[in-house]
Backbone as CSV, one residue per row, in Angstrom:
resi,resn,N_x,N_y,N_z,CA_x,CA_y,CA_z,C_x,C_y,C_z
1,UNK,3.226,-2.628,-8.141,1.924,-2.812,-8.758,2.072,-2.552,-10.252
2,UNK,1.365,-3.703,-11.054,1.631,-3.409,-12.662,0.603,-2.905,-13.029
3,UNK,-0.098,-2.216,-14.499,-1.360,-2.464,-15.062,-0.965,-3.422,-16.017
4,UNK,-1.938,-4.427,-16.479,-2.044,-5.693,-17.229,-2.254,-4.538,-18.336
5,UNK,-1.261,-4.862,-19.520,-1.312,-3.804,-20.590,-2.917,-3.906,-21.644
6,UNK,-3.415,-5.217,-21.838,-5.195,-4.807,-22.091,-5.748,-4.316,-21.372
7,UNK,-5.562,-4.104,-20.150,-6.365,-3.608,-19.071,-7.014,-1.818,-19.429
8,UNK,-6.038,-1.187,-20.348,-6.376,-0.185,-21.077,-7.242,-0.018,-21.808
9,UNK,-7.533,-1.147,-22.832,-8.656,-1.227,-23.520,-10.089,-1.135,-23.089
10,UNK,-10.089,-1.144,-21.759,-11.680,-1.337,-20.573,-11.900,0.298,-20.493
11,UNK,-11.402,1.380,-21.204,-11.225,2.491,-20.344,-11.728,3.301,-22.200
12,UNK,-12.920,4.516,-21.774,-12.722,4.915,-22.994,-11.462,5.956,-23.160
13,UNK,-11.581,6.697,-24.658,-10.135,6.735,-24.708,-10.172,8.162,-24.339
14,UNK,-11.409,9.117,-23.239,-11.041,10.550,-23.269,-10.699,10.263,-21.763
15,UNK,-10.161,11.593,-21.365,-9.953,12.071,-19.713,-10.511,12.992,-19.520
16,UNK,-11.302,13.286,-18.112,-11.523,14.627,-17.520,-10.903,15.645,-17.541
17,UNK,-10.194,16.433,-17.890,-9.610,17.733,-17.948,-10.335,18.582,-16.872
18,UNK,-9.497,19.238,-15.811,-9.548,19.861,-15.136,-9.853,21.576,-14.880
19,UNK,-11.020,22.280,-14.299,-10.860,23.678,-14.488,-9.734,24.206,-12.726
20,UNK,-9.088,23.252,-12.541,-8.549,23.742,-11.437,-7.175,23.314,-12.003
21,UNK,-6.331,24.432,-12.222,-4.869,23.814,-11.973,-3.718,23.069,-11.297
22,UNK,-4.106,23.278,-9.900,-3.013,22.329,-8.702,-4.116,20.741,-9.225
23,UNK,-5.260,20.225,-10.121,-5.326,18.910,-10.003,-4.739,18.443,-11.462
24,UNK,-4.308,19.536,-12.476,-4.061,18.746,-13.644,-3.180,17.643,-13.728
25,UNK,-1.805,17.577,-12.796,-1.411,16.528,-12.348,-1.947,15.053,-12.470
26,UNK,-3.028,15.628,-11.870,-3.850,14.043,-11.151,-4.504,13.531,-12.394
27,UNK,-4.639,14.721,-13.337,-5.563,14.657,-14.916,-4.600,13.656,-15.147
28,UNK,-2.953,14.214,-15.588,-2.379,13.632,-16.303,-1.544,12.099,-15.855
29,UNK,-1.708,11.801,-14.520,-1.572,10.749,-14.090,-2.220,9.363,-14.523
30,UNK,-3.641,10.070,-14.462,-5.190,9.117,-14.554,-5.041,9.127,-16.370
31,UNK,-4.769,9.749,-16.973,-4.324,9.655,-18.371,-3.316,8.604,-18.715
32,UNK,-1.960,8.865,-17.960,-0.842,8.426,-18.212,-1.021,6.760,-17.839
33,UNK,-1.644,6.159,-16.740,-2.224,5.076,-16.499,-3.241,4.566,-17.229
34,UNK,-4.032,5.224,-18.089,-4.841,4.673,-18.892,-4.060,3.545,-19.817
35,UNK,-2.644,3.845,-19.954,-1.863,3.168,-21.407,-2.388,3.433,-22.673
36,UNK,-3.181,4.633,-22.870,-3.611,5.044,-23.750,-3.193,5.982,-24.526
37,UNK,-2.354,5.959,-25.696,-1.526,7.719,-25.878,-2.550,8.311,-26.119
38,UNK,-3.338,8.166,-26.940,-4.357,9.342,-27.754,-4.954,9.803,-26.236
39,UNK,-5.710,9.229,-24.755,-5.735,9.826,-23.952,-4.804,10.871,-23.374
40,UNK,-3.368,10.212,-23.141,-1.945,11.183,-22.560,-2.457,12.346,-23.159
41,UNK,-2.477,12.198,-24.595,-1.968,13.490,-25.570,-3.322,14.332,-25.380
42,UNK,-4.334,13.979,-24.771,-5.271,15.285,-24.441,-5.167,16.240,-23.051
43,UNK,-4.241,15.844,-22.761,-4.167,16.713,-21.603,-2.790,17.677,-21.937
44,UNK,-2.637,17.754,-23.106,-1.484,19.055,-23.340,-1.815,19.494,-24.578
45,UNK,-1.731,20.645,-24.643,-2.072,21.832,-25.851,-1.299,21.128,-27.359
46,UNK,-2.094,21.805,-28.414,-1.708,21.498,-29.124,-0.116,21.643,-29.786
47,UNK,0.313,23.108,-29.477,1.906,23.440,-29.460,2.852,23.372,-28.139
48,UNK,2.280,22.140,-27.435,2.991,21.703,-26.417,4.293,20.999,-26.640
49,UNK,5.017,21.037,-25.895,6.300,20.880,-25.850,6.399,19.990,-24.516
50,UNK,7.161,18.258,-25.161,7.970,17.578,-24.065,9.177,16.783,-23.903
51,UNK,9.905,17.230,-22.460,11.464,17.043,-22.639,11.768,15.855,-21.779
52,UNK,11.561,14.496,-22.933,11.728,13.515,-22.023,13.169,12.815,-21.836
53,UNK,14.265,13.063,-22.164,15.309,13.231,-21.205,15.649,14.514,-21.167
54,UNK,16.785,14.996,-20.246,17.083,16.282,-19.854,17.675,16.907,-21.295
55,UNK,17.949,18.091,-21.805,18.162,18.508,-23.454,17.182,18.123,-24.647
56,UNK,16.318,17.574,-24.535,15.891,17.106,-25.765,14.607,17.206,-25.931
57,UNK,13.925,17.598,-26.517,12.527,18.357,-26.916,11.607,18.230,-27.899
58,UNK,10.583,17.222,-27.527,9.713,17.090,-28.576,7.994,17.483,-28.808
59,UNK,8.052,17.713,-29.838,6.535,18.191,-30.080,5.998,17.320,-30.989
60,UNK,4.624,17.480,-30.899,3.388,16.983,-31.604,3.426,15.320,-32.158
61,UNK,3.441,14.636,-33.587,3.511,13.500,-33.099,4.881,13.220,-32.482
62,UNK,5.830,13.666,-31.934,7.151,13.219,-31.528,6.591,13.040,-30.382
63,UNK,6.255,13.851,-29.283,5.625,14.439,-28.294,5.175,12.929,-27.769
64,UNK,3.454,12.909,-28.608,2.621,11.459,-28.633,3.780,9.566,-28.364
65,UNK,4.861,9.664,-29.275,5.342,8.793,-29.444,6.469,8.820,-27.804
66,UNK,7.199,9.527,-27.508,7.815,9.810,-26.624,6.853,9.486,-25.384
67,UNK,6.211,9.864,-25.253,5.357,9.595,-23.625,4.667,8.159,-23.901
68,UNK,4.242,7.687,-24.898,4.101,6.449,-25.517,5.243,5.223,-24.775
69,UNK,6.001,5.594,-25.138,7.438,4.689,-24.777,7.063,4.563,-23.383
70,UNK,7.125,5.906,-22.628,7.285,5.504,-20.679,5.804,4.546,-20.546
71,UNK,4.694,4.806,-21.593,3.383,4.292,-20.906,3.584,2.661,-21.447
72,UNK,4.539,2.631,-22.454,4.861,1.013,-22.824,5.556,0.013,-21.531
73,UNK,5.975,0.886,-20.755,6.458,-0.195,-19.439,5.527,-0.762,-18.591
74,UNK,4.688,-0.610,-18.479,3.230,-1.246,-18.584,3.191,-0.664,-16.940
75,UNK,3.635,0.591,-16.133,3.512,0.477,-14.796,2.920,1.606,-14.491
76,UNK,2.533,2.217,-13.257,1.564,3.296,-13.164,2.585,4.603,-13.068
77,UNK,2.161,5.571,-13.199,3.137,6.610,-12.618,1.965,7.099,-10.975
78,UNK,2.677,8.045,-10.207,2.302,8.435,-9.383,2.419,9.472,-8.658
79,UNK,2.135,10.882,-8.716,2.185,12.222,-8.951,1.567,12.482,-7.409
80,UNK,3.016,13.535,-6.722,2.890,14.366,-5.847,2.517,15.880,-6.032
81,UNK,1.842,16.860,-6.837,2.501,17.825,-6.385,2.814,18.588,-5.433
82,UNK,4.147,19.376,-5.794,4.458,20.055,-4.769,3.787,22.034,-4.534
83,UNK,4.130,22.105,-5.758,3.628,24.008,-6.052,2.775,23.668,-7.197
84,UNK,1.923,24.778,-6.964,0.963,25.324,-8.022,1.181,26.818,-7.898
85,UNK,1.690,27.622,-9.157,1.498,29.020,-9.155,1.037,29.749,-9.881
86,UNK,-0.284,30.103,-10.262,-1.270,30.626,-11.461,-0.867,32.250,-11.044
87,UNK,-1.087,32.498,-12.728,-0.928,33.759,-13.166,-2.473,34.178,-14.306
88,UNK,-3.328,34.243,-13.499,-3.906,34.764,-15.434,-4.263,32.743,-15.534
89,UNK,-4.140,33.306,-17.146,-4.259,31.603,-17.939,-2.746,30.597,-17.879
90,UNK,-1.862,30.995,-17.010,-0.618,30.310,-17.125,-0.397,29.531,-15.850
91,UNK,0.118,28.646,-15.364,0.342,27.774,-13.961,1.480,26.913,-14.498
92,UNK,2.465,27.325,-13.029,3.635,26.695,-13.186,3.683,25.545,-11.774
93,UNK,3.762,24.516,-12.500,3.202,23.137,-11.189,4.844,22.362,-11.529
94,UNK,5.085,22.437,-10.118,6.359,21.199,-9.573,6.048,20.475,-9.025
95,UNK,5.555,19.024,-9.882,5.363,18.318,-8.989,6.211,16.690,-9.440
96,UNK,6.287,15.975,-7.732,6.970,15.213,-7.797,6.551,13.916,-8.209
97,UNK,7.243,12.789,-9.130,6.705,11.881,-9.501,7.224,10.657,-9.544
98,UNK,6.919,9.336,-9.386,7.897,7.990,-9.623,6.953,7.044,-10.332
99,UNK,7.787,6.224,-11.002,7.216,5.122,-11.699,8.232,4.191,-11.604
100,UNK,7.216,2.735,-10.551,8.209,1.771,-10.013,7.384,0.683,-9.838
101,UNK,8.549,-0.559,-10.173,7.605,-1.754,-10.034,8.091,-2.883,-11.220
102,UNK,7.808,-3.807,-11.623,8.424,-4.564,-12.225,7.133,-4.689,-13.657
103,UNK,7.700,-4.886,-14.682,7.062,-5.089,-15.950,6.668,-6.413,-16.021
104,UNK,5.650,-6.678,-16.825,5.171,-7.917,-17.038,6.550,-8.772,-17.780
105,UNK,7.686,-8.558,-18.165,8.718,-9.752,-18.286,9.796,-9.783,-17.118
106,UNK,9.281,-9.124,-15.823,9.597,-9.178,-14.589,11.138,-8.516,-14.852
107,UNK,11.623,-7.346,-15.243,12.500,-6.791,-14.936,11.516,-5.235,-13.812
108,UNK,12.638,-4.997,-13.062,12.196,-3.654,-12.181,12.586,-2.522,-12.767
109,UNK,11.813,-1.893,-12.396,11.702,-0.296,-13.114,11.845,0.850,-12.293
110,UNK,12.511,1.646,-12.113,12.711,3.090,-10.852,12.870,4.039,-11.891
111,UNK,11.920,4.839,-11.908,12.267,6.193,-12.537,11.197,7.171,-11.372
112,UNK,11.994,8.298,-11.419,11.539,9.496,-10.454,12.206,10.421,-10.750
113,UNK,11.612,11.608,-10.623,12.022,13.253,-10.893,11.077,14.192,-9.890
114,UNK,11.659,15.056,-10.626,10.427,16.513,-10.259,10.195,17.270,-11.288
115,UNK,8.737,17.429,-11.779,8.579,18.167,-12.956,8.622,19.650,-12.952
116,UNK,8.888,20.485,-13.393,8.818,21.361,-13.906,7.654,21.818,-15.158
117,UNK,6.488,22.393,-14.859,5.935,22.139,-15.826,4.716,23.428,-15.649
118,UNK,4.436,23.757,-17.316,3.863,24.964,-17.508,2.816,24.323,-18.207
119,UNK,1.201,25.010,-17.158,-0.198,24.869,-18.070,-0.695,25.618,-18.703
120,UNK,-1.299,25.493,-19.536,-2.548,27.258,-19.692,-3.963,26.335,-20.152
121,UNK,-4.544,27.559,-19.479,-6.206,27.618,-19.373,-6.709,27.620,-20.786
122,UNK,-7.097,26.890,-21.117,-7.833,27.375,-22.926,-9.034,28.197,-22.677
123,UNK,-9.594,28.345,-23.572,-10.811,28.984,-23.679,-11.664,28.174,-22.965
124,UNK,-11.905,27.023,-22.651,-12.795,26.093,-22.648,-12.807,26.428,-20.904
125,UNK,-11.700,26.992,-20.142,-11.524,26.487,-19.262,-11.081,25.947,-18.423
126,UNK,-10.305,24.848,-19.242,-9.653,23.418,-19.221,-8.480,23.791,-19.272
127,UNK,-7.517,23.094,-18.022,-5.775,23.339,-18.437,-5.299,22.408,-19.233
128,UNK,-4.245,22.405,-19.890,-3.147,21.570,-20.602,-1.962,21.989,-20.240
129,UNK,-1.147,21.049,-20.768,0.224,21.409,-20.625,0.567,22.091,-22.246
130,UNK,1.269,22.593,-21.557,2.609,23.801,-22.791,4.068,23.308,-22.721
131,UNK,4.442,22.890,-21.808,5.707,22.321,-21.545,5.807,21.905,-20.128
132,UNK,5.950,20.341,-20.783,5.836,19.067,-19.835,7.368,18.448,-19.553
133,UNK,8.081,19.068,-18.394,9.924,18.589,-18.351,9.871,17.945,-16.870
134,UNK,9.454,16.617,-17.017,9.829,15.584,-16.348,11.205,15.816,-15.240
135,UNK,12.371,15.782,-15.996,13.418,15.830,-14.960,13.469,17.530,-14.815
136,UNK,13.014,18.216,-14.874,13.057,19.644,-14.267,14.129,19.794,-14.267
137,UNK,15.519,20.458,-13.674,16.531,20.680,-13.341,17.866,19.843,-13.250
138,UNK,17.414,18.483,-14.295,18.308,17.628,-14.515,19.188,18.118,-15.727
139,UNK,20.642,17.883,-15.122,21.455,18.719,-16.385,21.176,18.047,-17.330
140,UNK,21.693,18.957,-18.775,21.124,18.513,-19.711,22.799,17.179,-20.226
Protein backbone atom coordinates (compact mmCIF):
# COMPACT_ATOMS: atom_id res chain seq x y z
CA UNK A 1 0.00 0.00 0.00
CA UNK A 2 1.45 3.52 -1.09
CA UNK A 3 0.29 7.11 0.09
CA UNK A 4 -0.08 9.24 -3.22
CA UNK A 5 2.60 11.85 -2.04
CA UNK A 6 -0.22 15.05 -2.42
CA UNK A 7 -2.33 13.04 -0.58
CA UNK A 8 -0.53 14.88 2.44
CA UNK A 9 -1.56 18.10 1.54
CA UNK A 10 -5.53 17.03 2.50
CA UNK A 11 -4.29 16.71 6.14
CA UNK A 12 -3.69 19.81 8.40
CA UNK A 13 -0.24 20.08 9.37
CA UNK A 14 -0.71 19.37 13.46
CA UNK A 15 -1.09 15.79 15.24
CA UNK A 16 -2.80 14.73 18.36
CA UNK A 17 -0.20 14.24 20.90
CA UNK A 18 -0.94 11.82 23.36
CA UNK A 19 -1.39 12.01 27.42
CA UNK A 20 -0.86 8.22 27.45
CA UNK A 21 2.52 6.87 26.68
CA UNK A 22 2.17 3.07 25.34
CA UNK A 23 -0.04 5.25 22.33
CA UNK A 24 2.71 7.78 21.37
CA UNK A 25 3.77 5.29 18.86
CA UNK A 26 0.52 5.38 17.14
CA UNK A 27 1.01 9.52 17.54
CA UNK A 28 4.09 9.12 15.68
CA UNK A 29 3.00 6.73 13.05
CA UNK A 30 -0.25 8.87 12.15
CA UNK A 31 2.42 11.78 11.93
CA UNK A 32 4.97 9.88 10.04
CA UNK A 33 2.15 8.99 7.34
CA UNK A 34 0.97 12.35 7.14
CA UNK A 35 4.29 13.02 4.70
CA UNK A 36 4.39 15.97 6.53
CA UNK A 37 7.84 16.86 8.37
CA UNK A 38 6.74 19.94 10.25
CA UNK A 39 3.91 17.33 11.56
CA UNK A 40 6.79 14.28 12.30
CA UNK A 41 8.78 16.97 14.09
CA UNK A 42 5.91 17.67 16.67
CA UNK A 43 5.86 14.70 18.25
CA UNK A 44 9.54 14.94 19.70
CA UNK A 45 10.93 17.49 22.14
CA UNK A 46 12.70 20.15 21.25
CA UNK A 47 16.40 18.71 22.33
CA UNK A 48 15.44 15.48 20.88
CA UNK A 49 17.76 13.33 19.48
CA UNK A 50 17.49 10.86 16.20
CA UNK A 51 19.64 7.88 15.17
CA UNK A 52 18.67 7.12 11.80
CA UNK A 53 21.24 4.64 10.90
CA UNK A 54 22.87 2.67 13.68
CA UNK A 55 26.05 5.32 15.08
CA UNK A 56 24.87 8.42 13.85
CA UNK A 57 22.88 11.11 15.59
CA UNK A 58 20.97 13.91 14.70
CA UNK A 59 19.28 16.82 16.21
CA UNK A 60 17.03 19.66 15.46
CA UNK A 61 16.96 20.81 11.85
CA UNK A 62 19.22 17.64 11.06
CA UNK A 63 16.72 15.61 13.03
CA UNK A 64 13.58 17.31 10.72
CA UNK A 65 15.59 16.60 7.46
CA UNK A 66 16.60 12.95 8.35
CA UNK A 67 13.06 11.56 9.09
CA UNK A 68 12.10 13.74 6.03
CA UNK A 69 14.12 11.40 3.74
CA UNK A 70 12.26 7.93 5.17
CA UNK A 71 8.77 10.03 4.77
CA UNK A 72 10.09 10.88 1.01
CA UNK A 73 9.53 7.11 0.01
CA UNK A 74 6.14 7.94 -0.21
CA UNK A 75 5.02 4.55 1.96
CA UNK A 76 3.32 4.17 5.33
CA UNK A 77 5.23 3.01 8.29
CA UNK A 78 3.46 0.66 10.71
CA UNK A 79 4.12 0.44 14.46
CA UNK A 80 3.79 -2.55 16.84
CA UNK A 81 4.59 -1.79 20.19
CA UNK A 82 6.04 -4.10 22.18
CA UNK A 83 6.95 -2.47 25.98
CA UNK A 84 5.96 0.59 27.52
CA UNK A 85 7.88 1.41 30.81
CA UNK A 86 7.04 4.83 32.60
CA UNK A 87 8.93 6.22 35.31
CA UNK A 88 7.74 9.69 36.56
CA UNK A 89 7.82 11.96 33.21
CA UNK A 90 10.19 9.42 31.32
CA UNK A 91 8.86 6.13 29.14
CA UNK A 92 11.00 3.80 27.53
CA UNK A 93 8.79 2.18 24.47
CA UNK A 94 10.21 -0.84 22.18
CA UNK A 95 8.36 -0.93 19.69
CA UNK A 96 8.37 -2.84 16.53
CA UNK A 97 8.11 -1.32 13.11
CA UNK A 98 8.19 -1.91 9.08
CA UNK A 99 7.87 0.15 6.14
CA UNK A 100 7.06 -1.89 2.94
CA UNK A 101 5.67 -1.67 -0.34
CA UNK A 102 6.68 -0.25 -3.55
CA UNK A 103 7.16 3.65 -4.33
CA UNK A 104 5.36 5.45 -6.83
CA UNK A 105 8.48 4.74 -9.53
CA UNK A 106 7.62 1.10 -8.61
CA UNK A 107 10.84 0.04 -6.95
CA UNK A 108 10.08 -2.12 -3.45
CA UNK A 109 10.95 -0.98 -0.24
CA UNK A 110 11.59 -3.35 3.16
CA UNK A 111 12.80 -1.58 6.01
CA UNK A 112 12.03 -2.95 9.66
CA UNK A 113 13.60 -2.70 13.13
CA UNK A 114 12.78 -2.38 16.71
CA UNK A 115 12.91 0.92 18.29
CA UNK A 116 14.37 1.72 21.19
CA UNK A 117 13.04 4.83 22.25
CA UNK A 118 12.80 7.39 25.17
CA UNK A 119 9.61 9.89 25.83
CA UNK A 120 9.00 12.52 28.39
CA UNK A 121 5.85 14.06 29.54
CA UNK A 122 6.09 17.94 29.12
CA UNK A 123 4.34 20.11 31.18
CA UNK A 124 1.45 20.12 28.95
CA UNK A 125 1.02 16.56 29.57
CA UNK A 126 1.80 15.52 26.22
CA UNK A 127 4.69 12.92 25.46
CA UNK A 128 7.48 13.45 22.88
CA UNK A 129 10.30 11.80 22.02
CA UNK A 130 13.94 12.57 23.52
CA UNK A 131 15.59 9.92 21.63
CA UNK A 132 14.07 8.28 18.71
CA UNK A 133 16.70 4.96 17.62
CA UNK A 134 14.91 3.18 15.03
CA UNK A 135 17.35 0.21 14.73
CA UNK A 136 17.69 -0.11 18.60
CA UNK A 137 20.44 -2.60 19.01
CA UNK A 138 21.73 -2.54 15.52
CA UNK A 139 25.54 -2.44 15.65
CA UNK A 140 26.78 0.61 15.03
Amino acid sequence: MSIHPNSAFDHAPTVALTADAAQHPHVFAAAFNSLRPEALAQVYSEDAVFVPRPGDRVTGAELVAANAEFQSLGLPIRVSPRHTYVSGDTALLIVDWVIDGRRPDGEHVHLEGTATDVARRGPDGLWRYVIDNPFGTAPA
